[in-house]
C-alpha positions in Angstrom: -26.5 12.2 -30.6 -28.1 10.8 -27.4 -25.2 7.7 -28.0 -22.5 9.4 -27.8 -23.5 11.5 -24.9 -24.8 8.3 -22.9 -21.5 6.7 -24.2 -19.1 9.5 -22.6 -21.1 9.5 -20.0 -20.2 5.9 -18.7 -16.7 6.4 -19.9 -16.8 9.4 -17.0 -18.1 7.2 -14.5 -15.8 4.1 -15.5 -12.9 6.6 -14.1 -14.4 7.7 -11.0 -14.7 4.3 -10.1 -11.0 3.8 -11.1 -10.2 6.7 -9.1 -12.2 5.8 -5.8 -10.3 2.3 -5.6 -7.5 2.2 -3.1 -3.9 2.3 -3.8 -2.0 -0.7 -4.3 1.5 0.4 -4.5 3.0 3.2 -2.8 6.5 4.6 -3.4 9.2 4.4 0.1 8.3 7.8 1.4 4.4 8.1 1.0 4.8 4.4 3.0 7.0 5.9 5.1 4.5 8.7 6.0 1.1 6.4 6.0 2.9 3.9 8.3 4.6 6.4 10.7 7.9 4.8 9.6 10.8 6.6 8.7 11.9 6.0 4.9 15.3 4.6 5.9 13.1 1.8 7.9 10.7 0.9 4.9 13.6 0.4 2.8 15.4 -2.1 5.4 12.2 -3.8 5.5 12.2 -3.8 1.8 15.6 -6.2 1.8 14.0 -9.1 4.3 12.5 -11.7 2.9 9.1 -12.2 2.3 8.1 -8.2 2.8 5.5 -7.2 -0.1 7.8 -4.9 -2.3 8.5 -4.7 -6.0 11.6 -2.7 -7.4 12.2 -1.4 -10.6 15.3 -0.5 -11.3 16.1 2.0 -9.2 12.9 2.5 -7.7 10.9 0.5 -4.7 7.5 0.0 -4.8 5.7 -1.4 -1.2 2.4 -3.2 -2.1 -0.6 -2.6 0.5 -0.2 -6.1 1.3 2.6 -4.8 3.5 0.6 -3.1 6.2 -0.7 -6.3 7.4 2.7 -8.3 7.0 4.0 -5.7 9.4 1.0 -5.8 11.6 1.4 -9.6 12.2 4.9 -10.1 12.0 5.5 -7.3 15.2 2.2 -8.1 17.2 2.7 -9.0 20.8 0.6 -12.1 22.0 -2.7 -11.7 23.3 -2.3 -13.5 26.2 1.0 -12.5 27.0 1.7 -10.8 30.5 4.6 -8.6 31.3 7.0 -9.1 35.3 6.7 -6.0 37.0 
């Protein structure tokens, strides 16, 4: 008896650990929203080459790698300075 219950107890925990790992795909609009994008944006973004996306059939899918192509690929130089 004291198997089973030690049994479902690690196939409890097994899915809270599932649960607590981050996202790795999120659908246009939830992008949209954690990126302060608007969805019409994302989905431009979704046709240049090279941006992390996967679509299935009708559907696009951005990867989390995305945050960080978007990051690099629109950051200013450090050492950059603006004319006034």
């Amino acid at each position: 008896m004291e198997d089973i219950v030690l049994e479902k107890l690690e196939e409890i925990k097994e899915l809270l650990n599932k649960s607590l790992e981050p996202r790795q795909l999120f659908d246009v609009i939830k992008f949209a929203e954690l990126a302060g994008m608007k969805p019409r944006r994302v989905r431009e973004l979704c046709n240049v080459k090279g941006f992390p996306c996967t679509r299935d059939e009708r559907k696009i899918y951005v990867h989390r790698e995305a945050f960080e192509w978007i990051k690099k690929r629109y950051e200013l130089p450090q050492n950059r300075r603006f004319n006034k």
